[in-house]
C-alpha positions as CSV (number, residue, x, y, z in Angstrom):
1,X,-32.4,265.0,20.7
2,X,-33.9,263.8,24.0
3,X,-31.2,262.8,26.7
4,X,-31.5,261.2,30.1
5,X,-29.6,261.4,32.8
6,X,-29.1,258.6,35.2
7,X,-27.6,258.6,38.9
8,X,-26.9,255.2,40.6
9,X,-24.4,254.3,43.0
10,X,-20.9,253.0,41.8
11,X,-19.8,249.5,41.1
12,X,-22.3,248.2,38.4
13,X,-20.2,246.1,36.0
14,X,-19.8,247.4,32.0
15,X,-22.3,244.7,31.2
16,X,-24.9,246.0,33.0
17,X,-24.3,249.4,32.6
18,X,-24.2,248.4,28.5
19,X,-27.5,246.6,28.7
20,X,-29.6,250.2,31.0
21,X,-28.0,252.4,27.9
22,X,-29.3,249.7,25.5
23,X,-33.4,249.3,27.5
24,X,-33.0,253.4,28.1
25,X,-32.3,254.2,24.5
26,X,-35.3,251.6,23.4
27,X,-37.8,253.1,25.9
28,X,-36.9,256.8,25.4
29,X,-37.3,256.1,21.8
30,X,-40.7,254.7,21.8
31,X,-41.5,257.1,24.1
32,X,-40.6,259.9,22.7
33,X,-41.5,259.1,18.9
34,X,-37.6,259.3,18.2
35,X,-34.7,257.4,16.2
36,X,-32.5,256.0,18.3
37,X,-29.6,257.0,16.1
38,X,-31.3,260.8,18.5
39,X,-31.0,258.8,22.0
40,X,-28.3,259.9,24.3
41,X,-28.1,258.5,27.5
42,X,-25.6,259.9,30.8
43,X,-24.6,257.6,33.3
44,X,-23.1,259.2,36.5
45,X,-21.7,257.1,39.2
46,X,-21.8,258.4,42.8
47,X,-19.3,256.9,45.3
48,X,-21.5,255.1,48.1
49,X,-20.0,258.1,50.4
50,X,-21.4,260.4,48.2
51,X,-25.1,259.0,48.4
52,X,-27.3,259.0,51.8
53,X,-30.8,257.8,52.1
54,X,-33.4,258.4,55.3
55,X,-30.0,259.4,57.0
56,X,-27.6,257.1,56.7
57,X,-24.7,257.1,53.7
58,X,-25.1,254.1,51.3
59,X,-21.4,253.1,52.3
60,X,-22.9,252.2,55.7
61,X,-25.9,250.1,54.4
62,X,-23.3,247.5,52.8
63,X,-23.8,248.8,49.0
């Protein structure tokens, strides 16, 4: 059962969190040579204060 994991920053809306899952599951599927019924896919969201990038935290970039 191949599973993916991924880490973005917090504040996407359920719509487009819905439609990543949905491209992920069709992608890893393919990919992999797998039903998608196998698919499972792990959204974590990090707090912008949480996330830092050349230095800086995220919250401070205006994300």
């Amino acid at each position: 059962m191949p599973i993916a994991t991924i880490q973005m920053i917090e504040g996407r809306s359920e719509e487009v969190k819905r439609e990543i899952i949905e491209k992920v599951t069709q992608t890893l599927a393919e990919a992999s040579n797998s039903p998608v019924e196998a698919i499972r896919i792990i959204i974590q969201e990090v707090p912008s204060t949480n996330w830092g990038k050349a230095g800086v935290m995220a919250k401070d970039e205006g994300r």
